[in-house]
Structures are given as structure tokens and as C-alpha cells.
C-alpha positions in Angstrom: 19.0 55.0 156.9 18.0 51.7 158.9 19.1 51.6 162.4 21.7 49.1 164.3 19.2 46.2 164.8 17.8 46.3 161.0 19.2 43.4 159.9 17.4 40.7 162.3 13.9 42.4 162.0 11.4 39.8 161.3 14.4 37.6 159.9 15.5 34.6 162.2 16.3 35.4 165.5 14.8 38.2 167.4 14.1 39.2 171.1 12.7 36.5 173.4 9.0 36.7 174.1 9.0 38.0 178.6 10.1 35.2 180.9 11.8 33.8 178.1 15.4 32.6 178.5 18.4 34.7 178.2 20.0 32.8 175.4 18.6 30.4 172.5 20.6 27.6 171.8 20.9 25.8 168.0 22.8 22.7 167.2 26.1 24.8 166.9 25.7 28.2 168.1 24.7 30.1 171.3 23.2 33.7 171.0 22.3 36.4 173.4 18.7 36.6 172.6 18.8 40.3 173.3 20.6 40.6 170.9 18.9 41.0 167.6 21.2 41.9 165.0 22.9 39.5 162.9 26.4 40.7 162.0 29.1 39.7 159.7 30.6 37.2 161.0 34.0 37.9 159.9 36.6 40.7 160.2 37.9 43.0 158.0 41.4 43.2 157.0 42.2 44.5 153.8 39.9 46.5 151.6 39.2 48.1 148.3 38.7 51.8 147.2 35.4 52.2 145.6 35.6 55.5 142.8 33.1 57.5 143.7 31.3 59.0 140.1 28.9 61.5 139.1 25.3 61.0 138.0 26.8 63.2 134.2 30.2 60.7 134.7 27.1 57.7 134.9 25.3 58.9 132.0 28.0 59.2 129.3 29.4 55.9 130.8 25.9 54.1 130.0 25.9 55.6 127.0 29.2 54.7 125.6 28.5 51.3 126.7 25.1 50.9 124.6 23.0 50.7 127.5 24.3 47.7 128.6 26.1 47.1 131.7 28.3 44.1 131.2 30.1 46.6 128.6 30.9 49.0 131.8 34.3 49.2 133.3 34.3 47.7 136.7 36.3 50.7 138.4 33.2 52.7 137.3 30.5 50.8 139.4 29.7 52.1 142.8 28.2 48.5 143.8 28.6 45.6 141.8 25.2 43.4 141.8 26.0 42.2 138.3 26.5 38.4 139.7 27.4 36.5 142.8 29.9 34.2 140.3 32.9 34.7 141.8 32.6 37.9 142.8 32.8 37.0 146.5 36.0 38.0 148.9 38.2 34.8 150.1 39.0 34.2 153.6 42.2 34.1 155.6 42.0 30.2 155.1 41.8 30.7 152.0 44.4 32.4 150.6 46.8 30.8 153.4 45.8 27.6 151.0 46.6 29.7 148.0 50.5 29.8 149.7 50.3 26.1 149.4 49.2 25.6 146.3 51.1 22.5 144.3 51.6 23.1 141.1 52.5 19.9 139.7 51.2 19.3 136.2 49.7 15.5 137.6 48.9 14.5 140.5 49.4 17.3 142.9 48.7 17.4 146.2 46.0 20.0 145.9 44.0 18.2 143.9 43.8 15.1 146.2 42.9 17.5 149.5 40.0 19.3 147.3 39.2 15.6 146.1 38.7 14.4 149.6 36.9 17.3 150.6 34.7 17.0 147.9 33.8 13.7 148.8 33.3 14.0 152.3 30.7 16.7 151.4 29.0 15.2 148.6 29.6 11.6 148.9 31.0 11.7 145.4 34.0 9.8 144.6 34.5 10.9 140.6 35.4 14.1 141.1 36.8 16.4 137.6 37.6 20.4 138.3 36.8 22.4 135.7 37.7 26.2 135.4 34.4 27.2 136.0 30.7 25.8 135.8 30.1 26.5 132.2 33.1 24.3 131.4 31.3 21.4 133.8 28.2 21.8 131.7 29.9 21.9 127.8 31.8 18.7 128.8 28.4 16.7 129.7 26.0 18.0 126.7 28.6 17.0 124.8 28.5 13.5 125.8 24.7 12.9 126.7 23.1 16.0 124.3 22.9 16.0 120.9 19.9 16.4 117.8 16.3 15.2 119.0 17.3 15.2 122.7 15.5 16.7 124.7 16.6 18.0 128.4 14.1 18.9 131.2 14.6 20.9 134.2 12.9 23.0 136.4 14.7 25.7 134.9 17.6 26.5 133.3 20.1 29.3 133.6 21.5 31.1 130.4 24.8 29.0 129.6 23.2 25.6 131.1 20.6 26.5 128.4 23.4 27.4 126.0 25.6 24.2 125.9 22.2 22.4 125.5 21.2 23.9 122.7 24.8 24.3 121.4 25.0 20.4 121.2 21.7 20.1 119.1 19.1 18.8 122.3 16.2 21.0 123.3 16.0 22.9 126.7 12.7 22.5 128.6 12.2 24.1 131.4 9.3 22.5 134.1 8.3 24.7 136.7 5.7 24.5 139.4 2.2 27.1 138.4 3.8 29.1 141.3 6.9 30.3 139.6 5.2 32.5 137.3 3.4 34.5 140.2 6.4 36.9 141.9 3.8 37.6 144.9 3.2 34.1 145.8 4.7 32.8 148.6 5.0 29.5 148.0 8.4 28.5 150.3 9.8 26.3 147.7 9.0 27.7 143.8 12.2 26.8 142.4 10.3 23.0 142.5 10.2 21.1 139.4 6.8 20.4 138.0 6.6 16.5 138.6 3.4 15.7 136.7 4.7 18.2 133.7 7.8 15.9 133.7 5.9 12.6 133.4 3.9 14.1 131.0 6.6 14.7 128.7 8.1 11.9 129.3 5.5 9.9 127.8 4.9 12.3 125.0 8.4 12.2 123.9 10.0 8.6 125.1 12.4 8.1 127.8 15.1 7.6 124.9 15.0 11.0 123.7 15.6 12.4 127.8 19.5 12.1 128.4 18.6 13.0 132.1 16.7 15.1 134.2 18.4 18.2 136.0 17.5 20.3 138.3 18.9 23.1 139.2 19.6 24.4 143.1 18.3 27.1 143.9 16.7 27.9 141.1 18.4 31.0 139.3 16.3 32.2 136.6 13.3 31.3 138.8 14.2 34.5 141.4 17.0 32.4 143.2 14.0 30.0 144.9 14.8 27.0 146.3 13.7 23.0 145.9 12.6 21.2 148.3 13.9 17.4 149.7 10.1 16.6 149.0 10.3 17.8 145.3 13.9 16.1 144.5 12.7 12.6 146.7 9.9 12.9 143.9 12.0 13.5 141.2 14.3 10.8 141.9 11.4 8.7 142.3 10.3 9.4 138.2 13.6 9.4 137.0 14.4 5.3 138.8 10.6 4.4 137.5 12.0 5.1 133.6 15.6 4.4 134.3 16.8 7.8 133.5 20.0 9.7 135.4 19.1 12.6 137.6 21.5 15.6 137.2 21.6 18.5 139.7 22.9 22.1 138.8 24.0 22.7 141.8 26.2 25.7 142.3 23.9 27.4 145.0 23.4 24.0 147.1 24.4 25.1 150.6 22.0 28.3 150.0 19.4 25.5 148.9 19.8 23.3 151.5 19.5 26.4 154.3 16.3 27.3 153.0 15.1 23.2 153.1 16.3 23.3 156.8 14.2 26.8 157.2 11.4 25.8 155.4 10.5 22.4 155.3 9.3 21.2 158.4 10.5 17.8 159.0 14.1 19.4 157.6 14.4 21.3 160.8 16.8 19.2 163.1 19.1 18.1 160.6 22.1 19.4 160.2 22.7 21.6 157.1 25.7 19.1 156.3 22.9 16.2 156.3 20.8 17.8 154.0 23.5 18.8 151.6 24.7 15.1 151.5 21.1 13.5 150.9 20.6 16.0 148.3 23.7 14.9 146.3 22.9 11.3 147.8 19.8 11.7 145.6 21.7 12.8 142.3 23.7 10.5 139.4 25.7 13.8 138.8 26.2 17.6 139.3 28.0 20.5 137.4 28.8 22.3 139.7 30.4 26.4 139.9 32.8 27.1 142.6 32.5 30.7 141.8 29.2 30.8 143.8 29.0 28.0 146.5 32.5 27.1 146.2 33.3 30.8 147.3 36.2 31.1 145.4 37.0 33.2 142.1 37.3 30.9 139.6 36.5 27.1 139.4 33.7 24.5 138.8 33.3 20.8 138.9 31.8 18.0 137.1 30.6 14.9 139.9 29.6 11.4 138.8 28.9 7.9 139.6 28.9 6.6 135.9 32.5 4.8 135.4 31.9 4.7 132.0 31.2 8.2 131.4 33.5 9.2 133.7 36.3 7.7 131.3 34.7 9.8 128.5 34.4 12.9 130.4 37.9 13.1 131.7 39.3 12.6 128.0 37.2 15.5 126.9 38.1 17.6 129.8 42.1 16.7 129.2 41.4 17.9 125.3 39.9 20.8 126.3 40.6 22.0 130.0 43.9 20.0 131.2 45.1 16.8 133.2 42.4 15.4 135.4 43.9 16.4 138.7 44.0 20.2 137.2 41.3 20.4 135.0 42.2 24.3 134.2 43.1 25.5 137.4 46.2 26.1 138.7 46.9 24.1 142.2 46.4 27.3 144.3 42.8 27.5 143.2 42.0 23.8 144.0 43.3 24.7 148.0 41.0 27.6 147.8 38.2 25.7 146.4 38.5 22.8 148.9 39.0 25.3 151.8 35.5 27.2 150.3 33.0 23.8 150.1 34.4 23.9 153.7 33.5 27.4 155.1 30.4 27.3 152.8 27.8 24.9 155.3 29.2 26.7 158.2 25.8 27.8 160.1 26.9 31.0 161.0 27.9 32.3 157.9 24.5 30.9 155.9 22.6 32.4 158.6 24.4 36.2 157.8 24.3 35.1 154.1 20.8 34.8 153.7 19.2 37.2 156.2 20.9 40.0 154.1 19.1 39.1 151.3 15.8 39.0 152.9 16.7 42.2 153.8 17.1 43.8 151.3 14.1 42.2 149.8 11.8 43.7 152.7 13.2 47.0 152.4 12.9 47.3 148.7 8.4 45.6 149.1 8.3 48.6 151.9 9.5 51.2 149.6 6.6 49.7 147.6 9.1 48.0 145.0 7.7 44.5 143.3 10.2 41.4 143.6 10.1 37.9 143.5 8.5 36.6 146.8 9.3 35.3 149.1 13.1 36.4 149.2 15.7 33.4 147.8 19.4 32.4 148.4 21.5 34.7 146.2 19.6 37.2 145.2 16.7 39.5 144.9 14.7 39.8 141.4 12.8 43.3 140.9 9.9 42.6 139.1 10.4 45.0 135.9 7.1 44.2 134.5 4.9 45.1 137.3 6.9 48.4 138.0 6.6 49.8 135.1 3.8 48.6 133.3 3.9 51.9 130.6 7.4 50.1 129.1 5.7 47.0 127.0 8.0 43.8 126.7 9.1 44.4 123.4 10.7 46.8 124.7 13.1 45.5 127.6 11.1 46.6 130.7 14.3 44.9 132.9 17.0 47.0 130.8 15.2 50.0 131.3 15.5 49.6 135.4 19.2 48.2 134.9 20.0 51.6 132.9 18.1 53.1 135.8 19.9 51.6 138.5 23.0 52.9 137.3 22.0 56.3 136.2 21.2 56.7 139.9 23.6 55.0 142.1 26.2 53.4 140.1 24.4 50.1 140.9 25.2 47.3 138.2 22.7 44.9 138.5 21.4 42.4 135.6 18.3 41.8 133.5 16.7 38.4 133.3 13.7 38.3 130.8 13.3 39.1 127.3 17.0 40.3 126.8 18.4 37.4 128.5 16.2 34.6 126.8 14.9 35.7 124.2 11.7 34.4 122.1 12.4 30.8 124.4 9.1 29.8 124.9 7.9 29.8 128.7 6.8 26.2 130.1 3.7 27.8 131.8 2.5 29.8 128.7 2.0 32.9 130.3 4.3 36.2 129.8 7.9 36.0 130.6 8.8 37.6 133.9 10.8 40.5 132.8 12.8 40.8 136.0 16.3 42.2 137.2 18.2 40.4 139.8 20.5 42.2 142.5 22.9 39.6 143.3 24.8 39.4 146.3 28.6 39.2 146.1 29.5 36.8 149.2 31.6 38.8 152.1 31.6 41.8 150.3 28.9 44.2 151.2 28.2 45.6 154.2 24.6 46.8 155.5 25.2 50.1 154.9 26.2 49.3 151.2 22.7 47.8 150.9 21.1 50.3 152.5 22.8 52.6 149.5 21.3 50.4 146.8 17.7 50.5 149.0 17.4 54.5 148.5 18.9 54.2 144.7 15.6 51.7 144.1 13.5 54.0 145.7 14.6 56.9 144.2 14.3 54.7 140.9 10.7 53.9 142.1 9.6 57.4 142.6 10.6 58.4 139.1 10.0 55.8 137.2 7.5 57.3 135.0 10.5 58.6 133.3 12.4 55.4 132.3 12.1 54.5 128.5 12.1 51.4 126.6 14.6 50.3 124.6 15.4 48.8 121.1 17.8 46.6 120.4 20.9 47.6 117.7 23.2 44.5 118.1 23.3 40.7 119.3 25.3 37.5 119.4 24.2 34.3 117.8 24.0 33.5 121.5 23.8 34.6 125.0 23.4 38.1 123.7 22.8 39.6 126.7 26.6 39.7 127.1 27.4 41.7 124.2 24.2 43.1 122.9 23.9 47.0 122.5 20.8 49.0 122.8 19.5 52.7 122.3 16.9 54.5 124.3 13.2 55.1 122.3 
């Protein structure tokens, strides 16, 4: 079990070299450089029962569920590492704004406070909610997508994917060479590609391209983020063919964290600064509350376009409600202004994504493959590489899910061959078959990680013994959600 001081161990801030002053001062904070570990910063004050199960309670439950862990109870999960969406725990703030909640069918007070938040963060003034981020994207392929469209990003997540194809375009993703190499440490491989992107743009025509997204961080990538360089560049394509630039960007303080950590002129600006020049940079965003936002439910769609504003709000009131609801009731626009509040606080980033790098260092030192260097959200086991005897045909990342939860009850979720199917890769190479641990915001503690560090290594130790799996039922789409399996 990892001692008091774990957390801070080669993360960012640890004991002063001798003769070195007592405390190191940032732009916000003061710490007692003696102190090395980085706690919570927040209280506990009401909690939740975790049932405890059985490894035989474990095994029928898998079973039942056709080896496939969306289709498990949630009361049966010992630690949920399914998703970060809206998964995280609300803070005092938050649900005193719940309390005030108006629930005004139009025009409600809610809305205009999470408007003007919104706003001052993002610089946006057309602001729709949405009832989560899927919502956000369905609305916009369904005004810009379409047949023999074609959508570039650098990569995109399952439903983003989804609505594309669902409104006739084609999905193509554009990563940098680096993304396909999980032990490159390349700080920033959730970059788009910007010579693959001018490539296709001539190969195709700009009128074909709707827009250009790109998603922050970058999810399916292993949760890595994109540098200011890479969306300056971006910007700079998309003006030079006259084409919108689009940002998925439901993990944008995490992104914009890991610019300030990472990119060296990014260091003395403000995390606040770096999230406004990075929507400063963008036409539009979709946008889910249920990560960044740090509420339970919600989204948004942001835009500058008047015109397709207009559009977008009558699709949203035909299919989500009024434009000062959009789907939500008035209590979960205070919580989501209240959230894009709390969420570029510089204490609660710096917690945030130190316990992910934690966890990824413990799991390389128990000689686990993930996804380097560590991202924002999440931590991506590296399926393929550890266990090379289960081919990809046969689900290499469902296999260590079904593992996972055999062991320790830990639901975490595949993101490979199950999850996208025969979708071409941009690079050429394999797919990554990889499984992602993501980090419910405010939820765990470090001894709850330290949990799902043994169940990996016990995992690790035995996992000569994990079997492929064939596949005995999908969706039409996003199969992963649904899909049933049976061990070979």
C-alpha cells in the first residue's frame, strides 16, 4: 500500500532542493514545500455505501451480463472507472444552486446566470444547453453533415463519430505519427496532423469539409492533450480555405492544464487565459457538461454563426426544448454554471490531474503497458501489448475489462476493436486495443486507487489466463453499449 506522501512523488511539487526556501509561491497558491503530498482539496460530507461482492458473486454477474460491463448493475461495481461523464460528485455550491433553480419554461433566471458564465469563460455569446454533449453534436451534423461530407479531426470519440456518420458525412480522423506509439512521450499526441489535414483538403475540396474539429483532450487518443501551437496552426489552415474550426471540447480545463504544464511559453499564463484563447481560436464547440462542466447531466452547443445559430436553436426547440432550457431543468443550469466555475480553479486541476499520473506510474512500475505519458481524464492500459497471446480478432481490451472485474469489481471500458469496429485507422497501422480507467471527478480517494493498482497487478501476474472473446450480438451502432460476448 503506498505511503502518506505517494501522491506528489515525481508529480508537481516536491521537497525543495537544501537552502531552498520554505515555501514556493504560484500565481494563486502558497505551499509549504515540505510538504509533498497533494490532497483533496475538498471535504467530505456525505457519502455512499459501496457493496462489497465476492470474486463467485463477480463471476456469475459477468456472465449474466455477456461479458460486457455496461450491462452490469451499478450497485455491483466495487469502483466505477466505466466513464468520467457525469459520474463526478457536486460540490456544496453546487447543489446550494440546485435550491435555486428557476423553473420557468422561458426565460428563467438560471439560464441567463449559466449564460453569463459561459461567456465570461469562453468569450462566447450564442450560447444553447443541451441535455448532454451527444445532443450538442446530433444538432450540428445535422445542419453542416450530410452525404459526401467529409469531417476531419484529430480524433473522434464514439457518438461524435456516430452523429457524423448518422447524417451521411464521413469521419476522418488525423492524428500526429506519435499517437499510435503508447510509449512515446511526446507531451502533446492528442495534436492534429496539420500536413495530413491540408493533404486532404486538397484531395477532396474545401466544399466537401463542413469544418474541422478537434477534439480537447483527445479521448480515444489515451485522454492526450493539444497544444496552443497545434490549434494556432490549425486555425491558421482552416482561415487559409475559409473553413469553420470546431472544438470538442468537453475536457478543456484538463487540456488547457496540461498546455500550461507542458508548453513552455504557456507557463505564466493563467489557466483562465489559456482556456479563453483556446475558445478565442474556435467558430464553435459541443461541449459535455458531464465531464468539464462537473455536473451530472448537461452539454452545450457554442457559436458565432448568427445564421446557424437561428437554425440550430429551432432544431434544439423540436427536439430538446425552449432555448433557455434546452432539456434541462433550471436546477441543472445553476449547477452547470456553478461547475465551468469551480472547474479552472488551480487547486482542484492540480489534485485532478496528479491522481491520474499516479495511477499511471504505479500501474508502468507494476510493469503494466499504458498510454504515455499520463493524460487528463484517464489512463489507457495498453491491451495489445499485455497480452500479446489474445489476437485482435479477438477483443484483447474486453478480455482485461472482464479481468478487471473478475478481480476487483473494477468496471472500466474497452476502446479498440469492440468500440470502433473495422473504422479504418488514419495512420495505417494496428488499432490500439486499449482500455481506459477513467477518473470520476471528486469521487475517489487514494486509497481507492491504490485498490484498482493491486487488482491490475494481480490482473498482470495472471494474465496468461485471460481468453479472447467472440462476439454473439451487436447494434447497428455504437455496439459496444449493448453488444454481448462469450469466452473462447
Amino acid at each position: 500500500m503506498a505511503g502518506p506522501c505517494e501522491f506528489a512523488r515525481g508529480g508537481l511539487f516536491v521537497g525543495p532542493a537544501v537552502g531552498a526556501p520554505r515555501f514556493v509561491k504560484t500565481k494563486n497558491s502558497e505551499y509549504d514545500a515540505h510538504v509533498k503530498t497533494i490532497i483533496e482539496p475538498f471535504r467530505i460530507k456525505s457519502i455512499e455505501p459501496i457493496r462489497m461482492t465476492t470474486r463467485d458473486e463477480r463471476e456469475r454477474i459477468l456472465r449474466e451480463a455477456g461479458f460486457n460491463v455496461f450491462l452490469i448493475r451499478a450497485e455491483d461495481v466495487l469502483i466505477d472507472l466505466l466513464t468520467d461523464s457525469g459520474t463526478g460528485a457536486m460540490s456544496a455550491e453546487q447543489w446550494a444552486g440546485i435550491m435555486r433553480g428557476d423553473e420557468s419554461y422561458a426565460g428563467a433566471t438560471s439560464f441567463y446566470r449559466f449564460q453569463d458564465r459561459i461567456t465570461e469563460l469562453t468569450g462566447f455569446e450564442h450560447v444553447l444547453p443541451t441535455h448532454q454533449g451527444r445532443a450538442s453534436e446530433r444538432i450540428l451534423f445535422e445542419l453542416v453533415g450530410g452525404p459526401d461530407k467529409i469531417v476531419p479531426n484529430n480524433a473522434h470519440f464514439d457518438t461524435t463519430r456516430a452523429n457524423v456518420e448518422h447524417s451521411g458525412a464521413k469521419a476522418v480522423d488525423l492524428p500526429i505519427p506519435e499517437a499510435a506509439e503508447p510509449k512515446n512521450r511526446h507531451p502533446f499526441k492528442g495534436n492534429m496532423n496539420v500536413a495530413a489535414l491540408e493533404k486532404l483538403i486538397a484531395d477532396v475540396g474545401r466544399d466537401r469539409i463542413p469544418l474541422v474539429m478537434v477534439t480537447v483532450t483527445n479521448n480515444s487518443g489515451g485522454g492526450q492533450p493539444v497544444s496552443m501551437a497545434n490549434l494556432r496552426a490549425v486555425r491558421a489552415v482552416c482561415d487559409k480555405h475559409k473553413l469553420p474550426l470546431f472544438l470538442d471540447a468537453c475536457r478543456f480545463s484538463e487540456n488547457a492544464f496540461l498546455i500550461k504544464q507542458r508548453e513552455p511559453d504557456m507557463k505564466d499564463r493563467t489557466v483562465r487565459e489559456i482556456v479563453r484563447e483556446m475558445f478565442d481560436l474556435a467558430d464553435g464547440a459541443t461541449i459535455s457538461a458531464k465531464k468539464d462542466g462537473m455536473v451530472n447531466i448537461g452539454g452545450l452547443l457554442l457559436l458565432r454563426d448568427e445564421q446557424m445559430l437561428y437554425r440550430a436553436s429551432n432544431l434544439l426547440i423540436l427536439t430538446e426544448g425552449f432555448i433557455t432550457y434546452g432539456g434541462l431543468a433550471g436546477r441543472d443550469l445553476e449547477a452547470m454554471a456553478q461547475g465551468f466555475e469551480e472547474v479552472v480553479h488551480d487547486d482542484y486541476l492540480a489534485y485532478r490531474i496528479r491522481s491520474v499520473e499516479y495511477l499511471g506510474e504505479k500501474l508502468i512500475a507494476a510493469g503494466i503497458p499504458i498510454v504515455e505519458p499520463p493524460g487528463g481524464h484517464a489512463i489507457y492500459i495498453d491491451a495489445g501489448a499485455l497480452c500479446p497471446h489474445i489476437p485482435p480478432a479477438q477483443f484483447p481490451g474486453q478480455a482485461v475489462v472482464c479481468g478487471l472485474y473478475r478481480i476487483g469489481g473494477v468496471r472500466s471500458v474497452e476502446i479498440g476493436s469492440v468500440m470502433f469496429g473495422n473504422a479504418p485507422t488514419a495512420t495505417g497501422k494496428p488499432r490500439l486495443e486499449l482500455v481506459r480507467l477513467a477518473m470520476p471527478r471528486r469521487v475517489y480517494t487514494q486509497s481507492h486507487i491504490d485498490y484498482v493498482i493491486e487488482a491490475a497487478a494481480e490482473l498482470a501476474a495472471s494474465k496468461a489466463n485471460l481468453r479472447g472473446l467472440r462476439m454473439t450480438h451487436q447494434p447497428p451502432v455504437l455496439r459496444h453499449f449493448t453488444a454481448r460476448f462469450e469466452e473462447i
